[in-house]
ZAVOMAR-669992 format. One record per atom (N, C-alpha, C): atom name; residue in three letters; y, z, x; residue number from 0. Coordinates in steps of 0.02 Angstrom, whole numbers. Atoms other than C-alpha are relative to their C-alpha. Layout:
ZAVOMAR-669992
@atomo:CA&residuo:ALA&y:Y&z:Z&x:X&num:NUM $
...
//
This chain:
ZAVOMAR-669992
@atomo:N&residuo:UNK&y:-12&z:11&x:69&num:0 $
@atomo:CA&residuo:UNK&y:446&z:242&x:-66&num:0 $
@atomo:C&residuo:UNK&y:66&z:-36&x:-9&num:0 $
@atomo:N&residuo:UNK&y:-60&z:35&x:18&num:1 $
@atomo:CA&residuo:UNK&y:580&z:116&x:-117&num:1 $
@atomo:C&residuo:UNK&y:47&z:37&x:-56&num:1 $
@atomo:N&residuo:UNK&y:-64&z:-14&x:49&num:2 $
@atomo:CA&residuo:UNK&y:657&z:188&x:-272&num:2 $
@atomo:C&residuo:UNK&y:9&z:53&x:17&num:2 $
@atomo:N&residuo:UNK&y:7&z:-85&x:-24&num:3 $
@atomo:CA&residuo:UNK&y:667&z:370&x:-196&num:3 $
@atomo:C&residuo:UNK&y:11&z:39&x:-68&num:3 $
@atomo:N&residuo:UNK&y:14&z:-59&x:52&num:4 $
@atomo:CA&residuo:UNK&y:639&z:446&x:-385&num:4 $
@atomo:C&residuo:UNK&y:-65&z:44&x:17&num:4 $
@atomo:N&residuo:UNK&y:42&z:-55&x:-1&num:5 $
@atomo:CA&residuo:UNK&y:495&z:543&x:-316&num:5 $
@atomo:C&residuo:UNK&y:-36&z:-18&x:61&num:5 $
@atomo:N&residuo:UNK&y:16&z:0&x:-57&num:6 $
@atomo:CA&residuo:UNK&y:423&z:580&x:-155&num:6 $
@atomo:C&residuo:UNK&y:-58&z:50&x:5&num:6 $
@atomo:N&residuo:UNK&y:61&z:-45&x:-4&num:7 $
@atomo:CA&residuo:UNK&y:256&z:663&x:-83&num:7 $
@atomo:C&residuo:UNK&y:30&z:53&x:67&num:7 $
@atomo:N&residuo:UNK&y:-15&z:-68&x:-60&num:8 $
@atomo:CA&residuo:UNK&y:289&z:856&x:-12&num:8 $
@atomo:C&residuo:UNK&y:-49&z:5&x:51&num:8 $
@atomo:N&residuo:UNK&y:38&z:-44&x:-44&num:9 $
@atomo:CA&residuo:UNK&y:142&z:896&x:24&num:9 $
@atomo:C&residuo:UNK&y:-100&z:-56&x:-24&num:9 $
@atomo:N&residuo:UNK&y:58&z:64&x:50&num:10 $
@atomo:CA&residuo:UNK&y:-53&z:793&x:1&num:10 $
@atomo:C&residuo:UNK&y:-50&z:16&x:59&num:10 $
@atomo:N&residuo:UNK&y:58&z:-10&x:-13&num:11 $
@atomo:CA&residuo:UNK&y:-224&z:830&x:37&num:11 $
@atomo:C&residuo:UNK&y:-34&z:-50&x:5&num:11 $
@atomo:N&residuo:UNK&y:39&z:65&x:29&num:12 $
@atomo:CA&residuo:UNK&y:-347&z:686&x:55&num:12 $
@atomo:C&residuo:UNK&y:-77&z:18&x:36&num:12 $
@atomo:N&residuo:UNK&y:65&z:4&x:-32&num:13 $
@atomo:CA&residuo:UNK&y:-545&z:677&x:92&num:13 $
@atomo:C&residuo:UNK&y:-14&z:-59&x:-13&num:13 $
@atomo:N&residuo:UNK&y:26&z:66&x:-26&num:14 $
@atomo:CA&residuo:UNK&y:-590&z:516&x:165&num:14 $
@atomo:C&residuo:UNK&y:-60&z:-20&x:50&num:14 $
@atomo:N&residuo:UNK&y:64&z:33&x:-34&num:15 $
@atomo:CA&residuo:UNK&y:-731&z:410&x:214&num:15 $
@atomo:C&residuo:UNK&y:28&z:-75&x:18&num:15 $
@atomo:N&residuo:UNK&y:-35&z:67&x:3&num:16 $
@atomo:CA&residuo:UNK&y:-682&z:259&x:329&num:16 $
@atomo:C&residuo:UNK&y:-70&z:-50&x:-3&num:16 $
@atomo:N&residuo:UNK&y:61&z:35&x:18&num:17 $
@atomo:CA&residuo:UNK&y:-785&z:90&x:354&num:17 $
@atomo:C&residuo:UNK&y:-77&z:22&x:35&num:17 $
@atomo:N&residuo:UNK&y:45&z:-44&x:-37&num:18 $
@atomo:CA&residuo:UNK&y:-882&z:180&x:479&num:18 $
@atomo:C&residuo:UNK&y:-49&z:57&x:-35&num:18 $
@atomo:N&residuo:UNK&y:29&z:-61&x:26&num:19 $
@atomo:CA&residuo:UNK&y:-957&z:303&x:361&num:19 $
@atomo:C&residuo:UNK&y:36&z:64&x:24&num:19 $
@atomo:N&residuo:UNK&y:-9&z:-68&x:-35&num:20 $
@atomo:CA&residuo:UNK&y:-858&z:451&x:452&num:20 $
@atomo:C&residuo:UNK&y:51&z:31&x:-37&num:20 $
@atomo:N&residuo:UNK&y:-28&z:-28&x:46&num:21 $
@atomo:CA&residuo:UNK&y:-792&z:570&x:329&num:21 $
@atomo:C&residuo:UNK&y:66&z:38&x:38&num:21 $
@atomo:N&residuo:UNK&y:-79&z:-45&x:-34&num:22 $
@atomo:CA&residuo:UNK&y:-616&z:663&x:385&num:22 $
@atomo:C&residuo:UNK&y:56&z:53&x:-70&num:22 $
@atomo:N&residuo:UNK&y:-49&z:-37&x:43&num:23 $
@atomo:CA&residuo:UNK&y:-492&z:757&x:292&num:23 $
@atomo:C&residuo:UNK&y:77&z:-1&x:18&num:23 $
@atomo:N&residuo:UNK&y:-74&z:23&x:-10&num:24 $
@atomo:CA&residuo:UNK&y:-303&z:728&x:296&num:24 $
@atomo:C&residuo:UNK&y:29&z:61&x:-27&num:24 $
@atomo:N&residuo:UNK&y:-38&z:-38&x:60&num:25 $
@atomo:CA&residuo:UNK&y:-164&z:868&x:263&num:25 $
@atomo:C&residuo:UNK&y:63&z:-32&x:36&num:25 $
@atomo:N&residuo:UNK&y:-67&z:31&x:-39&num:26 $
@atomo:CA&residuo:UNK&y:22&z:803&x:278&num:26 $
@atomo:C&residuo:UNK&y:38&z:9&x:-47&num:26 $
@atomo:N&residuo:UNK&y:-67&z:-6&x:40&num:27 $
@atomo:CA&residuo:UNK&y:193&z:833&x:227&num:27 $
@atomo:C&residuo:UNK&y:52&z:-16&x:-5&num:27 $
@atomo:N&residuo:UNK&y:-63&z:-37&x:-11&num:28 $
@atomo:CA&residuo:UNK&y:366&z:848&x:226&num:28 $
@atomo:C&residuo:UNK&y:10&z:40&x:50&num:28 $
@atomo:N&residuo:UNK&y:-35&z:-61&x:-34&num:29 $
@atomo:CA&residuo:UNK&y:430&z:926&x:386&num:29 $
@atomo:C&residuo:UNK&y:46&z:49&x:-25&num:29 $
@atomo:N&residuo:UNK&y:-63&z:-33&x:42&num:30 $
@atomo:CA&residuo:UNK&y:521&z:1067&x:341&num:30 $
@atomo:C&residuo:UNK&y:64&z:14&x:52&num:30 $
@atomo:N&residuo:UNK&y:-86&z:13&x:-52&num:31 $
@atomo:CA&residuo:UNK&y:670&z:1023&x:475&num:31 $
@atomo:C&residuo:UNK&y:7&z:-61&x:-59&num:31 $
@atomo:N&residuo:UNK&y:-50&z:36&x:57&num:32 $
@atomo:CA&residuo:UNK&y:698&z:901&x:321&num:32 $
@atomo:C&residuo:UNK&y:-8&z:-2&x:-56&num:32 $
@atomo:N&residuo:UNK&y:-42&z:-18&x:73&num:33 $
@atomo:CA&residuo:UNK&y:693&z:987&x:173&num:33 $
@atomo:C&residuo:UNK&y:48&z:8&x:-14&num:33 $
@atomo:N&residuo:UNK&y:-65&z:-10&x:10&num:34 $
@atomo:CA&residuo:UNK&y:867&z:1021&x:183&num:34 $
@atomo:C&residuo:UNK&y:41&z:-70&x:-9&num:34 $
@atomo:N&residuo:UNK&y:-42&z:63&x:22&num:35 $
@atomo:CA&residuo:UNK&y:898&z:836&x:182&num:35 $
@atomo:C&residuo:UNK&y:1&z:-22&x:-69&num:35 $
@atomo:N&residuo:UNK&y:39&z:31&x:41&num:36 $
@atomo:CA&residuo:UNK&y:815&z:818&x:21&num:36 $
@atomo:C&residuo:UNK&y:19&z:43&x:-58&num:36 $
@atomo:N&residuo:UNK&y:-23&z:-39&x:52&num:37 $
@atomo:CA&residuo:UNK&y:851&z:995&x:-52&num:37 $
@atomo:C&residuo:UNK&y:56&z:42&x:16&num:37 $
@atomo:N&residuo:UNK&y:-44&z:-40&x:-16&num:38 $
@atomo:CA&residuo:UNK&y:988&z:1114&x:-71&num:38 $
@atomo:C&residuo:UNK&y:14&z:53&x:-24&num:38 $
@atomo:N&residuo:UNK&y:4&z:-66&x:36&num:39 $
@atomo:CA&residuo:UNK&y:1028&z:1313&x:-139&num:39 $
@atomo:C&residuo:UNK&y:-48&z:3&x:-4&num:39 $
@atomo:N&residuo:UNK&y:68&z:-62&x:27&num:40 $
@atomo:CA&residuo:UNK&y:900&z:1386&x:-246&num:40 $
@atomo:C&residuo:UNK&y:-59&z:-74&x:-2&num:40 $
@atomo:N&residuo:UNK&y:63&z:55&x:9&num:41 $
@atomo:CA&residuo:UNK&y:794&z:1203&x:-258&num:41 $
@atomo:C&residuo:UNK&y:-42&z:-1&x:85&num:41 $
@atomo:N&residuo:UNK&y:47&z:-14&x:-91&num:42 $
@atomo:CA&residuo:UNK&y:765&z:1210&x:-58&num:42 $
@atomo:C&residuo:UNK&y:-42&z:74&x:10&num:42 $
@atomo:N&residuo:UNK&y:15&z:-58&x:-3&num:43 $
@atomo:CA&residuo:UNK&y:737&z:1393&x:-67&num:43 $
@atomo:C&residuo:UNK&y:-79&z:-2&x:-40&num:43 $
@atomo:N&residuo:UNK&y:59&z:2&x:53&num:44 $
@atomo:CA&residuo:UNK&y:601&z:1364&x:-220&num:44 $
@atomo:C&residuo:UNK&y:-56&z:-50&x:35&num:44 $
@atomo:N&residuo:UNK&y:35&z:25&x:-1&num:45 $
@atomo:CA&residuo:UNK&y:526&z:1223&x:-151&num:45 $
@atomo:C&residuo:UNK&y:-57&z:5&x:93&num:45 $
@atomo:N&residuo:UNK&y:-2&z:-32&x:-82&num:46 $
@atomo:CA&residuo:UNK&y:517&z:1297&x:40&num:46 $
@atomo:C&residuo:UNK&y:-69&z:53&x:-19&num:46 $
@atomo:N&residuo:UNK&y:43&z:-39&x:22&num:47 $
@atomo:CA&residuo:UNK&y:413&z:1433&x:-60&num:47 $
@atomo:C&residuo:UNK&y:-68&z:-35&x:-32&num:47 $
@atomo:N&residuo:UNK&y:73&z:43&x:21&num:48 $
@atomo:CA&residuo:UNK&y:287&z:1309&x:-150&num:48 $
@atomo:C&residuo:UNK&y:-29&z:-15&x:49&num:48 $
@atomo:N&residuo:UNK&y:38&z:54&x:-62&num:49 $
@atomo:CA&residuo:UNK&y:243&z:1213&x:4&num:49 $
@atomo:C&residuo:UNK&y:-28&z:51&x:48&num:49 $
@atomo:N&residuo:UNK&y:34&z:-45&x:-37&num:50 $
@atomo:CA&residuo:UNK&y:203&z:1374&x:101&num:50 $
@atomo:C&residuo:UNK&y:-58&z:21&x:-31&num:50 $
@atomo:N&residuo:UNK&y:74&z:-42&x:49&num:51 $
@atomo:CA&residuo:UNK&y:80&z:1444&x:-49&num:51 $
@atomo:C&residuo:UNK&y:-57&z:-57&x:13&num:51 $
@atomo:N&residuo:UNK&y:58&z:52&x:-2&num:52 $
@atomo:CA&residuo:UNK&y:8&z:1268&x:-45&num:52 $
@atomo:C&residuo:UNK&y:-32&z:-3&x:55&num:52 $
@atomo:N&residuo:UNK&y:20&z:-11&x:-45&num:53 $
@atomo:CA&residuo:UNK&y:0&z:1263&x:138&num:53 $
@atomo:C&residuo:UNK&y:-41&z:75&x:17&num:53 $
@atomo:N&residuo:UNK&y:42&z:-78&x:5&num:54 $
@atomo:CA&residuo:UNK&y:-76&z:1443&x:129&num:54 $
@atomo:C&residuo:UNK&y:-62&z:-18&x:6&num:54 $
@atomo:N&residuo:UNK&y:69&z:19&x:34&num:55 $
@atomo:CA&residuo:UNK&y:-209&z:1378&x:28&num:55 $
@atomo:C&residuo:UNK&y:-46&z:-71&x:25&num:55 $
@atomo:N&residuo:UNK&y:27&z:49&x:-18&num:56 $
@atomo:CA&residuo:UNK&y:-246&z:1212&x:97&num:56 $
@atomo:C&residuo:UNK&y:-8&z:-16&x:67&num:56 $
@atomo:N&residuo:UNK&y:22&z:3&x:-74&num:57 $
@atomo:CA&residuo:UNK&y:-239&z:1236&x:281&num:57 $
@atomo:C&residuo:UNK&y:-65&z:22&x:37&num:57 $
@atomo:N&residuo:UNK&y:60&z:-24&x:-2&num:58 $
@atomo:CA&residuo:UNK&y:-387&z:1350&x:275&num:58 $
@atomo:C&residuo:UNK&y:-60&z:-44&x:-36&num:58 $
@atomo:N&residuo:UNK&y:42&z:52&x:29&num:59 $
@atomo:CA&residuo:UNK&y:-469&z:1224&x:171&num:59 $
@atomo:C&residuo:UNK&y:-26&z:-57&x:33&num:59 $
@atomo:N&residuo:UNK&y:-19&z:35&x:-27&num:60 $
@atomo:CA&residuo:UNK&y:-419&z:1083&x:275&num:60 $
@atomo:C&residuo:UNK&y:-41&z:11&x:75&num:60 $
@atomo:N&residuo:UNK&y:31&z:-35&x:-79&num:61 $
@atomo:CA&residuo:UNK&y:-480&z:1175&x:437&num:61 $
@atomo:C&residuo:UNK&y:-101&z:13&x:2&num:61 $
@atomo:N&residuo:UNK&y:64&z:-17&x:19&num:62 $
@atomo:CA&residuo:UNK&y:-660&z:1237&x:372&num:62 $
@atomo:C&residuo:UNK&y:-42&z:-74&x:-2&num:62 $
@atomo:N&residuo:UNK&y:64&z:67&x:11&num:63 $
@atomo:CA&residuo:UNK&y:-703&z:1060&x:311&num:63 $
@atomo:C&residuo:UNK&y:2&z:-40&x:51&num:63 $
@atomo:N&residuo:UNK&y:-18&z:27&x:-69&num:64 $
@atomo:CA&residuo:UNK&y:-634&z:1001&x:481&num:64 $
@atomo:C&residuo:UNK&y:-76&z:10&x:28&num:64 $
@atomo:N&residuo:UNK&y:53&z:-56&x:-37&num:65 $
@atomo:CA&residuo:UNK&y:-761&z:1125&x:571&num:65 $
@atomo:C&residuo:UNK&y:-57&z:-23&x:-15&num:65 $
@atomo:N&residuo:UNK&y:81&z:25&x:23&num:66 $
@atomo:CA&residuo:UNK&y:-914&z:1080&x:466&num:66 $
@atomo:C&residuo:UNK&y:4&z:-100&x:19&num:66 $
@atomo:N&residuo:UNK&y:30&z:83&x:-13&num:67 $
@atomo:CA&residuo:UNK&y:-895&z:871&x:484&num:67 $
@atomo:C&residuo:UNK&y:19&z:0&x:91&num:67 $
@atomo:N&residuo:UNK&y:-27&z:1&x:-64&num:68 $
@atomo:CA&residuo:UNK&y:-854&z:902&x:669&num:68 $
@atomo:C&residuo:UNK&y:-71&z:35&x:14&num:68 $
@atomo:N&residuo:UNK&y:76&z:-31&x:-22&num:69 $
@atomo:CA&residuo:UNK&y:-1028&z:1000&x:694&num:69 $
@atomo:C&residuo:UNK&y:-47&z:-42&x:-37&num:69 $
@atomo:N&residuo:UNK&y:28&z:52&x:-1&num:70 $
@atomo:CA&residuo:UNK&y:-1114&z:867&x:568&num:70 $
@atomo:C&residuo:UNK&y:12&z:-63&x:23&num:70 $
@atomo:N&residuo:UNK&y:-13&z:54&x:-26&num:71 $
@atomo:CA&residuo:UNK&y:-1049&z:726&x:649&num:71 $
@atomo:C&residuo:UNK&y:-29&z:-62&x:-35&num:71 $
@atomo:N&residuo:UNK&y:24&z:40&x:55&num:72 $
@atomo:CA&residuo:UNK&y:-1074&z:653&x:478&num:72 $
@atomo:C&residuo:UNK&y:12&z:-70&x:-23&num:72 $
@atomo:N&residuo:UNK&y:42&z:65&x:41&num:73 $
@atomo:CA&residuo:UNK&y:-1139&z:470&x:438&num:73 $
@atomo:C&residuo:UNK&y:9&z:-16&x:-69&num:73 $
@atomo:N&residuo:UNK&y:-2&z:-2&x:31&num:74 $
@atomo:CA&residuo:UNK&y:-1127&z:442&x:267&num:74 $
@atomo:C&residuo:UNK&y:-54&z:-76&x:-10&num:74 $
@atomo:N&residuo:UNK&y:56&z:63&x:6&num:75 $
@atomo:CA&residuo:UNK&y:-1212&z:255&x:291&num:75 $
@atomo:C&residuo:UNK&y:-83&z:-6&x:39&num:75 $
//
């Protein structure tokens, strides 16, 4: 990002490439550099979001893994 007013923590994606082969993306923010980014109670707060999210989206992330990895899904 050039103007660094806002940056991606944390991002989910479900993708289909030209191939038809569906995948799922999770990616973040290492958190060896949140501290570059945040500091006090904003690192502390945002250290806490990205875990709930990661909570919630790793198991998500993993499951839909599991199922297109046993359909070895086509889409075309």
């Amino acid at each position: 990002m050039s103007n660094k007013q806002e940056g991606n923590l944390i991002s989910f994606k479900l993708l289909v490439d030209k191939g038809g082969v569906v995948v799922t993306e999770l990616s973040g923010i290492p958190d060896k550099d949140m501290s570059k980014v945040f500091k006090g109670d904003d690192l502390v707060l945002m250290r806490a979001l990205l875990r709930l999210c990661n909570d919630k989206l790793q198991p998500l992330h993993s499951q839909l893994e599991k199922e297109l990895d046993a359909l070895n899904h086509v889409t075309t």
